[in-house]
BAFI-3210 file (N, C-alpha, C; in Angstrom, 3 decimals, decimal comma, padded with zeros to 6 digits):
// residues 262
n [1|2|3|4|5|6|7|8|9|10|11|12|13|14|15|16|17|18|19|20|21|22|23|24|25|26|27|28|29|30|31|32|33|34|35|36|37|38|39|40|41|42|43|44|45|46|47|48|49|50|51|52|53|54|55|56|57|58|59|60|61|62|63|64|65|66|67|68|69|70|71|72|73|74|75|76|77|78|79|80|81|82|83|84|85|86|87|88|89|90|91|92|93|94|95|96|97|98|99|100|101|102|103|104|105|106|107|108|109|110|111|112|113|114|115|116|117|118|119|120|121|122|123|124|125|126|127|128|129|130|131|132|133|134|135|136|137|138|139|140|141|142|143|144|145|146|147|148|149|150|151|152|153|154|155|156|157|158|159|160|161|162|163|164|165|166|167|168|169|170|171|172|173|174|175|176|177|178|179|180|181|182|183|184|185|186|187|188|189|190|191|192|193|194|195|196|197|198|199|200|201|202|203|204|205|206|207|208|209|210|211|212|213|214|215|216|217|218|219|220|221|222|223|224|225|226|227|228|229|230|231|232|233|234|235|236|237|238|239|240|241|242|243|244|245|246|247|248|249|250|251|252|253|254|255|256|257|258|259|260|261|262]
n.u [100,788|098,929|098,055|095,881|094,778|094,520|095,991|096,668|094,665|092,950|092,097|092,671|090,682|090,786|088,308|088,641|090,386|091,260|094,415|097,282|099,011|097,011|097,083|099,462|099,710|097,730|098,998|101,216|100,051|098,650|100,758|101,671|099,857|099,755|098,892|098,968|097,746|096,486|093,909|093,174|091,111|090,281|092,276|092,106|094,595|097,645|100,501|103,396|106,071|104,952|103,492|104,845|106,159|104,731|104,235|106,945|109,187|109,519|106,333|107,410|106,894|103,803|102,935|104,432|103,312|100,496|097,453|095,895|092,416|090,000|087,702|084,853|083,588|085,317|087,176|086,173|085,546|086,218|085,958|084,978|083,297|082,561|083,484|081,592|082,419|081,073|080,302|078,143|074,559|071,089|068,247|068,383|070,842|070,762|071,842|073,957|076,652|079,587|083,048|084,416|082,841|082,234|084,886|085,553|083,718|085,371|087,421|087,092|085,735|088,187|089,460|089,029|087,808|088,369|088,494|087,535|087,844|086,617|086,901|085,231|085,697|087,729|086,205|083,511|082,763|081,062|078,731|075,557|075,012|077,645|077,637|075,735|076,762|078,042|078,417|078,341|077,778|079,903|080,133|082,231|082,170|082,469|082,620|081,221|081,929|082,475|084,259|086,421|090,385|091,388|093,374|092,876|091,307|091,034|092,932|092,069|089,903|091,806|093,255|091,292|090,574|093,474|093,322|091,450|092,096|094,014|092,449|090,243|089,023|088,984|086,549|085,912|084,528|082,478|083,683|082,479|080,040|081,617|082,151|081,094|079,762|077,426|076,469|075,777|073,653|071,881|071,592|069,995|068,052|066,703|065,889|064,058|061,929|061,243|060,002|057,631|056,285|056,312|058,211|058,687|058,850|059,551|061,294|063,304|065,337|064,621|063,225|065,139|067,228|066,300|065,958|069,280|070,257|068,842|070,384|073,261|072,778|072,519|074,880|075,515|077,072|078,761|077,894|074,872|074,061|074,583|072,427|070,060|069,881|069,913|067,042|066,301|066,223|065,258|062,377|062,240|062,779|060,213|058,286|058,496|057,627|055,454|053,867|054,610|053,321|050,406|050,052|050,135|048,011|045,730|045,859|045,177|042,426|041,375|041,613|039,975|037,618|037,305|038,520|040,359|043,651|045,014]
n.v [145,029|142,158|142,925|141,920|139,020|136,090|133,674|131,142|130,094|129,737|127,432|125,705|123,514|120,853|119,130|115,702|116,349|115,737|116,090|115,750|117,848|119,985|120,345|121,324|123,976|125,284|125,022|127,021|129,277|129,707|130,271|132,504|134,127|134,443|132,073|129,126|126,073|123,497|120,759|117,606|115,666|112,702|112,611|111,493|111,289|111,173|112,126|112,998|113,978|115,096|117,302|118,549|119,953|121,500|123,492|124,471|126,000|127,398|126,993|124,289|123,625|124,091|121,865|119,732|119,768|118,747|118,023|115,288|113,186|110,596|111,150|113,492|115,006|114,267|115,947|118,255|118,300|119,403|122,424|125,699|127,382|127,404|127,834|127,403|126,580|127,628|126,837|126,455|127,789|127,732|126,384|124,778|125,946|128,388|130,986|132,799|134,318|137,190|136,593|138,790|140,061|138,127|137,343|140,093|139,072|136,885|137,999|138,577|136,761|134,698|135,294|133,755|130,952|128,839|128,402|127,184|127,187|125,671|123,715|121,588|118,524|119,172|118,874|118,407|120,228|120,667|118,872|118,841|117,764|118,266|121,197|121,547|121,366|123,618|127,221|129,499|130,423|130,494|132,609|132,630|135,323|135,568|135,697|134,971|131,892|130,183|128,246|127,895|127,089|125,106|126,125|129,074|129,349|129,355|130,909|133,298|133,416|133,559|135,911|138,236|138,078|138,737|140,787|142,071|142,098|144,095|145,950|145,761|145,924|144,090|142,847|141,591|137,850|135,695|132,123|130,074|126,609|123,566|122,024|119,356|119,512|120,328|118,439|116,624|117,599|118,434|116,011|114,700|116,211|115,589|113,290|113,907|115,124|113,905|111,787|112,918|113,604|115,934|116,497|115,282|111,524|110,243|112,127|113,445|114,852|116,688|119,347|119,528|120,696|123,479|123,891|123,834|125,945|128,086|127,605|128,238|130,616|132,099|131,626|129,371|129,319|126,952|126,384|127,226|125,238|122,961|123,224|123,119|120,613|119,722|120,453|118,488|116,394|116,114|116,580|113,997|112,491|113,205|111,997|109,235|109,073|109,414|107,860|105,471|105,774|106,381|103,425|102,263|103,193|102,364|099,786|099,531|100,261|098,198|096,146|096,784|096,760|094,210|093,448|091,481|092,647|091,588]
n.w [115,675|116,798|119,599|121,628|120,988|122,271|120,809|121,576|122,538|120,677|118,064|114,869|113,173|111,035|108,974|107,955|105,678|102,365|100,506|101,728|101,207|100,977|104,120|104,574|103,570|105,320|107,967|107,286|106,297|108,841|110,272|109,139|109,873|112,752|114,319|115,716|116,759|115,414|114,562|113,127|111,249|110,722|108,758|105,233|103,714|105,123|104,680|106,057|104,776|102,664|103,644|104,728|102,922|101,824|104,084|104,184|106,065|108,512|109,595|110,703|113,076|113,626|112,182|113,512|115,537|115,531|116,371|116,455|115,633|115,562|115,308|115,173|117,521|119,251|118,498|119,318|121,322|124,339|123,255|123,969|122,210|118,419|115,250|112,677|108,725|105,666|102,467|100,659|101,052|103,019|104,123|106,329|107,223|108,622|110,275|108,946|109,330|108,602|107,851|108,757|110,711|112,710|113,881|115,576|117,554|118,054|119,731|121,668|123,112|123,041|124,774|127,613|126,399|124,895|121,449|118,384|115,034|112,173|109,603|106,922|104,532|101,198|098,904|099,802|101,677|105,228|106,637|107,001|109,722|110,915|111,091|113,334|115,363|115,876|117,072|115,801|112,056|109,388|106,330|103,387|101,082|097,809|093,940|091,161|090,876|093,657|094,705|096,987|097,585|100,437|102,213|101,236|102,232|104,979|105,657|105,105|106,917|109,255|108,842|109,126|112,040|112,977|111,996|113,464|116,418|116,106|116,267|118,218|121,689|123,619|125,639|128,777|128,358|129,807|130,859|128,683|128,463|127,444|124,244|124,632|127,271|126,228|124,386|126,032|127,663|125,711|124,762|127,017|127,050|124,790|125,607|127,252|125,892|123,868|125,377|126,807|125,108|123,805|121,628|118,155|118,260|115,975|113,848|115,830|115,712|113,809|115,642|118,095|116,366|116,390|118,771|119,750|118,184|119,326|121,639|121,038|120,354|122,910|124,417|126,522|129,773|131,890|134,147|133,622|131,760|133,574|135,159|133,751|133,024|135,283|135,907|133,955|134,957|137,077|136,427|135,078|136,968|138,847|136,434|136,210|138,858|139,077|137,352|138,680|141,016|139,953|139,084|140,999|142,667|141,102|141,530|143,587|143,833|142,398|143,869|146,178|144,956|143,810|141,630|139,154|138,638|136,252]
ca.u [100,826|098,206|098,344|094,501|094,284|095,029|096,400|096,743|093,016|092,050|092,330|092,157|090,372|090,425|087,613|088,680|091,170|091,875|095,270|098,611|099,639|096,688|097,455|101,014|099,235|097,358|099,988|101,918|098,861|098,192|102,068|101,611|099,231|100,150|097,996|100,009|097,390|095,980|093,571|093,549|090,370|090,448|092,151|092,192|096,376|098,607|102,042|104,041|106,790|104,140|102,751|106,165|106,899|104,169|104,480|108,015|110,320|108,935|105,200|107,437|106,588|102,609|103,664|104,750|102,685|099,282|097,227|094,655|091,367|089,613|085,945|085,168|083,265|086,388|087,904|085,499|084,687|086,608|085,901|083,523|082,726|082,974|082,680|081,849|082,216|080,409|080,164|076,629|073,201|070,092|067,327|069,355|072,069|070,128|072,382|075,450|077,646|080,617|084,243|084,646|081,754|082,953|086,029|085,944|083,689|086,082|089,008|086,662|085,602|088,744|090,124|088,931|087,420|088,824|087,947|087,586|087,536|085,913|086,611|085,089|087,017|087,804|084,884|082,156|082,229|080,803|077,762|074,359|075,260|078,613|077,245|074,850|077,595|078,434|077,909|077,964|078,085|080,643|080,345|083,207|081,668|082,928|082,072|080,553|082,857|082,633|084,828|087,741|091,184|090,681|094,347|092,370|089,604|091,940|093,845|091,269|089,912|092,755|093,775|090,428|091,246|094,672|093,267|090,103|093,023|094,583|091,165|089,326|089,385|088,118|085,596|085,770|083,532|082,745|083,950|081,358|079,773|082,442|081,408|080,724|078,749|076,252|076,359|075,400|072,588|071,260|070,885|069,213|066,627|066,038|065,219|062,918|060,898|060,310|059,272|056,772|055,581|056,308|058,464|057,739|059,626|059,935|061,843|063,273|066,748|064,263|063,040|066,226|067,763|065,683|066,961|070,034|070,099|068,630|071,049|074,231|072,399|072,426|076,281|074,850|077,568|078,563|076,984|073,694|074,221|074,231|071,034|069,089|070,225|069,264|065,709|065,528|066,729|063,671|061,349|061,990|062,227|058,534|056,964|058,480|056,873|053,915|053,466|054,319|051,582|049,225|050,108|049,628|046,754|044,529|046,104|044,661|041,844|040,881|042,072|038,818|036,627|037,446|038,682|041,501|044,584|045,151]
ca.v [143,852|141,655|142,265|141,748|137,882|135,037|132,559|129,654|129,714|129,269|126,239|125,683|122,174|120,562|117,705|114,375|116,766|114,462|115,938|115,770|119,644|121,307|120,445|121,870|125,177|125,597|125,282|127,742|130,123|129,900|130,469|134,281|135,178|134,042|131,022|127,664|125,397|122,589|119,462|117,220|114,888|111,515|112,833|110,759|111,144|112,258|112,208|114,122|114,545|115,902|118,448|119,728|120,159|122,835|124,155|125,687|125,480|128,606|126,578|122,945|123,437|123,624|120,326|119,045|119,657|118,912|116,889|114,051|112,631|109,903|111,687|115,076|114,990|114,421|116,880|119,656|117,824|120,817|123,729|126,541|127,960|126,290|128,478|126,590|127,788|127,106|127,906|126,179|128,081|126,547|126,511|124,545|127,125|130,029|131,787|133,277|135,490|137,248|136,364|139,675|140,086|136,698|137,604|140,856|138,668|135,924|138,566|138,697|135,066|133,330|135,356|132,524|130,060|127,579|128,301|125,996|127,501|124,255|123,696|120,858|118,416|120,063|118,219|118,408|120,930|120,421|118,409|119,981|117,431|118,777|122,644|121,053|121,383|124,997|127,766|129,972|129,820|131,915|131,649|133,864|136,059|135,224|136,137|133,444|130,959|130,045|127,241|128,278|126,056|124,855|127,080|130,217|129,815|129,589|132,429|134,751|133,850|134,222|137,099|139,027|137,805|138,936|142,340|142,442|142,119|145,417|147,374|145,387|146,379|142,878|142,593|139,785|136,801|134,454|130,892|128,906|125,249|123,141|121,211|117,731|119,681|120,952|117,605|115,909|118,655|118,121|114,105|114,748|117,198|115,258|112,147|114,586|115,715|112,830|111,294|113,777|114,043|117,620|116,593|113,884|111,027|110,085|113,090|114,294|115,945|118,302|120,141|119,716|121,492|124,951|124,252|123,721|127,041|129,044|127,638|128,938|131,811|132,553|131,002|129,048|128,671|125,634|126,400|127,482|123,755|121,805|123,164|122,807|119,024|118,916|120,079|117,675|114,836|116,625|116,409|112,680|111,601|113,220|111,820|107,802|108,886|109,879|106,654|104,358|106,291|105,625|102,080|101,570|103,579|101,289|097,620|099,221|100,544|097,176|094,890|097,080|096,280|092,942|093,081|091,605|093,487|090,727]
ca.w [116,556|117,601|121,218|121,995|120,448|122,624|119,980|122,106|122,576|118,795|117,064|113,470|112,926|109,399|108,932|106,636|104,602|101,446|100,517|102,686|100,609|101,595|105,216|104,773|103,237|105,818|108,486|106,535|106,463|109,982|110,941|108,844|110,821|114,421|115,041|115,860|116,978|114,494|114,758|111,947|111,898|110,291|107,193|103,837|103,128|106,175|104,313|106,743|103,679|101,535|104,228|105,668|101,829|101,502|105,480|104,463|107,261|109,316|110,060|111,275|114,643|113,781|111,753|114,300|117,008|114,973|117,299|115,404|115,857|114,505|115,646|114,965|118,252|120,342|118,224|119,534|123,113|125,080|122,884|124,076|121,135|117,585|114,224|111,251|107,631|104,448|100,981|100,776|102,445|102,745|105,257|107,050|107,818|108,716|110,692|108,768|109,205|107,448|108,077|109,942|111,827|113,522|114,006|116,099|118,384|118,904|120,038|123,081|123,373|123,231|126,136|128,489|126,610|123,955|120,258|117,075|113,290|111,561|108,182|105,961|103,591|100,339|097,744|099,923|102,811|106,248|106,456|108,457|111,282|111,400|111,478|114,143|116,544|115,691|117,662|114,498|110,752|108,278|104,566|102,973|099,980|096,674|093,159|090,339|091,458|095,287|095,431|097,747|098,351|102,277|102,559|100,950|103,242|106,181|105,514|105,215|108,230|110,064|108,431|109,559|113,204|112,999|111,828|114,378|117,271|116,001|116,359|119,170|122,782|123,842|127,154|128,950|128,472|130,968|130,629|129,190|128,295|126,775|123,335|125,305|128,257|125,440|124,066|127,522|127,883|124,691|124,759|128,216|126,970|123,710|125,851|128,143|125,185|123,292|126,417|127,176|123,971|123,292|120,000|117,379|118,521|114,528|113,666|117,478|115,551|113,378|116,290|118,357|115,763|116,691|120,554|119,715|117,306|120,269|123,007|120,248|120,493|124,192|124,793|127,620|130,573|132,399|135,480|133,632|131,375|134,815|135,643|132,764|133,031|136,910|136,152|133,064|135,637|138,627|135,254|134,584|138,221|138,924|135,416|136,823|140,063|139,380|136,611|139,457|141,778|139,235|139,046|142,949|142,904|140,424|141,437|144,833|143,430|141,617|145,251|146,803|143,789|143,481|140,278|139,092|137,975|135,245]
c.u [099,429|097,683|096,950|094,161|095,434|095,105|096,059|095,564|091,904|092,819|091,592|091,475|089,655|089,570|088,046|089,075|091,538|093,543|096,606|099,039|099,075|096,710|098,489|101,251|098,843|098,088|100,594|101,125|098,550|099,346|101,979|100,846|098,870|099,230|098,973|099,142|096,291|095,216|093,185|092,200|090,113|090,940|092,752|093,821|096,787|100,217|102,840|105,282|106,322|103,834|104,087|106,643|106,516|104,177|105,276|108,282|109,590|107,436|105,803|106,747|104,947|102,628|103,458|104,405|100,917|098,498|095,980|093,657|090,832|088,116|085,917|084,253|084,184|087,020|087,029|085,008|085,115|086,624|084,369|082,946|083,424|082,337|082,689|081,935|081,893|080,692|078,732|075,589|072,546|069,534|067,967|070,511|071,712|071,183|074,128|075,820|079,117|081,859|084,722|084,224|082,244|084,039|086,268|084,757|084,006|087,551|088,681|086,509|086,592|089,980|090,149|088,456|087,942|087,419|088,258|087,120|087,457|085,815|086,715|085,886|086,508|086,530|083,947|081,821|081,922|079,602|076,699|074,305|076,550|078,280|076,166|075,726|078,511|078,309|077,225|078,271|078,862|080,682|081,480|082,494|082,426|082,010|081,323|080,639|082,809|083,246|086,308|089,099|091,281|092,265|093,855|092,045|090,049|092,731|093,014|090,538|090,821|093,496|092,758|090,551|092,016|094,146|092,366|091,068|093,489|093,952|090,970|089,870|088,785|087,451|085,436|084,648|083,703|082,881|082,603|081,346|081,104|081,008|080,373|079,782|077,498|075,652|075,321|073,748|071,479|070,834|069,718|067,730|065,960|065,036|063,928|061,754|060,139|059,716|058,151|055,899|055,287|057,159|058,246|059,069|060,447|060,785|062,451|064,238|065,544|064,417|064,281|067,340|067,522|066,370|068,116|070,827|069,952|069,414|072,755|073,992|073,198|073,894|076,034|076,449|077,949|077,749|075,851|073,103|074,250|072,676|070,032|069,182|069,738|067,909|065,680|065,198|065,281|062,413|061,246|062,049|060,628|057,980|057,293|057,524|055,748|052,988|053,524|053,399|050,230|048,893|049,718|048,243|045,495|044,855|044,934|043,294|040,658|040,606|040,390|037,980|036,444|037,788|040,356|042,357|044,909|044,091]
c.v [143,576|141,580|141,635|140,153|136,735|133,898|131,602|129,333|129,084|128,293|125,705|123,640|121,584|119,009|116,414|115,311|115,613|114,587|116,779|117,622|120,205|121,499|121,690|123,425|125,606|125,993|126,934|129,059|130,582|130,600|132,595|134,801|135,138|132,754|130,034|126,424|124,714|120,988|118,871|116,196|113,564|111,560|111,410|110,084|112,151|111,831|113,284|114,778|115,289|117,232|119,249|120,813|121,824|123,957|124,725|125,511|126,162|127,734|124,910|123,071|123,170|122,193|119,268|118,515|119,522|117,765|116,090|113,424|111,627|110,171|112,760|115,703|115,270|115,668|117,960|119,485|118,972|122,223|124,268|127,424|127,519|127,344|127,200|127,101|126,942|127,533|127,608|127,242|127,403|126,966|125,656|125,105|128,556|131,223|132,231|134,509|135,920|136,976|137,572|140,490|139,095|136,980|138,725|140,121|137,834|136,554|138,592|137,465|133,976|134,365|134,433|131,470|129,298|127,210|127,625|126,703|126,071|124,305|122,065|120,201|119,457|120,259|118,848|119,694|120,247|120,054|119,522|119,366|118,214|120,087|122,025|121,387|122,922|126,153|129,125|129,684|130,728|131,404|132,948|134,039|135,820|136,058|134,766|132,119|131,163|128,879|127,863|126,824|126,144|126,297|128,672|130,623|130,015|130,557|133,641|134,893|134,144|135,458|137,821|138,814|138,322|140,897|143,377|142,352|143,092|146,219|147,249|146,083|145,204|142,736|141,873|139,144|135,761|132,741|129,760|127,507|124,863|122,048|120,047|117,632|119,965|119,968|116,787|116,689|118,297|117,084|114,447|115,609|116,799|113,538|112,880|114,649|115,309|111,976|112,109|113,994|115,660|117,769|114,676|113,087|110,046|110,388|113,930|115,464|117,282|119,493|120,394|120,571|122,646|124,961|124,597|125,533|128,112|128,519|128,530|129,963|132,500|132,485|130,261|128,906|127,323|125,301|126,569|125,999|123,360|122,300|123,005|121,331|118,720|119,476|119,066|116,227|115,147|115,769|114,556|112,000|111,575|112,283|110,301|107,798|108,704|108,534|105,521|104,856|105,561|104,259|101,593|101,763|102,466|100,165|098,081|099,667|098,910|095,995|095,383|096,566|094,730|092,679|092,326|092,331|092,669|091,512]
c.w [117,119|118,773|121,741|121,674|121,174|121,574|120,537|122,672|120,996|118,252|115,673|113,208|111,443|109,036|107,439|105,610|103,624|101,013|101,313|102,285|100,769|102,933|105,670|104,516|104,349|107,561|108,293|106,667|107,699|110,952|109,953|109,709|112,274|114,712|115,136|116,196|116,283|115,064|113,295|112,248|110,540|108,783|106,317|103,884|104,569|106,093|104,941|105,679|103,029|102,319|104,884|104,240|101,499|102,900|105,496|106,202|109,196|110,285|110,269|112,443|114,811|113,699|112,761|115,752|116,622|115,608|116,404|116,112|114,911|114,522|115,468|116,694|119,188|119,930|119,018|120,667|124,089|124,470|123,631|123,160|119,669|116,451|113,087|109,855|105,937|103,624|100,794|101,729|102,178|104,053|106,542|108,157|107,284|109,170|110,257|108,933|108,273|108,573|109,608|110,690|112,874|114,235|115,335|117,241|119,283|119,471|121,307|123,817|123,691|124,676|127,586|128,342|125,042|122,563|119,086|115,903|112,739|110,308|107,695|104,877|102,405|098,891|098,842|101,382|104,440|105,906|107,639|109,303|111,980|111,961|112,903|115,599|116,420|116,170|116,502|113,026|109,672|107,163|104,265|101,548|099,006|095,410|092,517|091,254|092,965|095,419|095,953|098,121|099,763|102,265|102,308|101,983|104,615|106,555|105,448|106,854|109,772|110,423|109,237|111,646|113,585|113,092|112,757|115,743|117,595|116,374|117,681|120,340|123,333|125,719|127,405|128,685|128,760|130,029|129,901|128,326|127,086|125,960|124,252|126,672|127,561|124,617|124,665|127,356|126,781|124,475|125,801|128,276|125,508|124,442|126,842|127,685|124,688|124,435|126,604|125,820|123,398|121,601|119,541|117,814|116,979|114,036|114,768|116,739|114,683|114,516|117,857|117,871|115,806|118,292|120,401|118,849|118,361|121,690|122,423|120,332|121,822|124,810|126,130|128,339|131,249|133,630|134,787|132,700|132,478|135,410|135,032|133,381|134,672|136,735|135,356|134,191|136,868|137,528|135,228|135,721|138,724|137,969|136,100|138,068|140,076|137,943|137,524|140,427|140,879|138,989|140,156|142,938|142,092|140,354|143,311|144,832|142,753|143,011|145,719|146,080|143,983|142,351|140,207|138,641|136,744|133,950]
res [x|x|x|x|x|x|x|x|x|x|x|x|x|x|x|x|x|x|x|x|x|x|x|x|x|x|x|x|x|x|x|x|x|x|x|x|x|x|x|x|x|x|x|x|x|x|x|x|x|x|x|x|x|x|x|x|x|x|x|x|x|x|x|x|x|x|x|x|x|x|x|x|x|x|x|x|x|x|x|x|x|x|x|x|x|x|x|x|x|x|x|x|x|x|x|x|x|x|x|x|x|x|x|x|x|x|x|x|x|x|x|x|x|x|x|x|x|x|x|x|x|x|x|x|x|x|x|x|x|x|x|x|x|x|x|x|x|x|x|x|x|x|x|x|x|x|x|x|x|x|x|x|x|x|x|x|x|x|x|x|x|x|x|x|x|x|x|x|x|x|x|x|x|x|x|x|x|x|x|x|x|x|x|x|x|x|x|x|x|x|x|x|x|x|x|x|x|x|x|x|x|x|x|x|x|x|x|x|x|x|x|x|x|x|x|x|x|x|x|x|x|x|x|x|x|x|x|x|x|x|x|x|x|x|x|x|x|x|x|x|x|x|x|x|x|x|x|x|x|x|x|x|x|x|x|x|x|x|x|x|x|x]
***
């Protein structure tokens, strides 16, 4: 028995699934190994006949209680921690991990804070905006062949979950930043930077993408997210101040002269 794994903290979220049967797999998949809670995000085909067909009787209730998005944003606006999972690497997606490495750290994580397994439609995966919003990255190991059915790929990670529950002794971890506070944070320190000229305002997401990499890192809080965001807001009230100073200063500067300001 599971006892160590708050279920009703993890949520399985399937991006622009194309067909209605691997929904009904995945259900089905998620109901073996205790999970119940599903988001569905703007999929292709949502034939509820077709997906109860493969859900088997046992996984209606996920079915049935599978909540939908038409953003993958909203979908992940109240999670505090968000895995994503690839079959692709790339310089891009530096930071992976395995299935059950991941795993025996979300037996601890979702004790107080609201977790998202993120899987990609079935052709093309998760894009590197989508992983952009990830706190980490899992590719599952394969042989030749790495294409997995989304129900495979779901089942294994659930399975390793299921099994990291049995071992773990999980230590709390504090509550922290929900998706849409890290969101907030992140606009607010991309408009800081390129203002300031510390990143290219051409290209701002490259080097946003290294912040963003090292705030996943750290698991930032919500309390320690509102303060970043109240210096950025100190930061951009001084730099207006001190541009309209300078503006007073040389119209009054010019009035002594005699010059005009024109």
């Amino acid at each position: 028995m599971a006892q160590h794994i708050n279920f009703d903290r993890i949520t399985v979220v399937l991006k622009k699934p194309r067909y209605p049967e691997n929904i009904g797999a995945v259900a089905r998949a998620m109901c073996n190994m205790g999970l119940n809670r599903l988001s569905i995000v703007d999929p292709e085909n949502f034939d509820l006949k077709r997906i109860r067909k493969l859900a088997t009787h046992e996984a209606t209730t996920i079915v049935d209680t599978i909540t939908r998005f038409d953003d993958l944003n909203d979908a992940l606006a109240d999670m505090h921690y968000v895995v994503g999972t690839t079959a692709r690497l790339g310089r891009q997606r530096p930071v992976v991990q395995s299935p059950s490495t991941v795993a025996g750290r979300l037996i601890s994580i979702a004790r107080q804070n609201q977790v998202a397994l993120l899987f990609g439609p079935e052709d093309r995966g998760l894009t590197n905006t989508d992983l952009q919003l990830c706190h980490i990255i899992v590719n599952i190991p394969t042989a030749d062949f790495s294409s997995l059915n989304l129900s495979q790929a779901v089942m294994l990670m659930c399975y390793e979950i299921l099994r990291a529950g049995e071992n773990e002794n999980p230590q709390p971890v504090p509550r922290l930043a929900a998706r849409h506070e890290l969101d907030g944070m992140y606009a607010t320190l991309k408009e800081i930077l390129v203002s300031i000229d510390y990143i290219n305002q051409e290209n701002p997401d490259y080097w946003m993408n290294k912040i963003r990499r090292f705030g996943n890192r750290i698991q930032l809080r919500a309390g320690e997210v509102s303060v970043i965001r109240g210096i950025c807001r100190q930061i951009n009230w001084y730099g207006k101040k001190c541009y309209q100073d300078g503006k007073k200063a040389a119209v009054k500067q010019d009035r002594s002269t005699g010059v005009s300001p024109g």
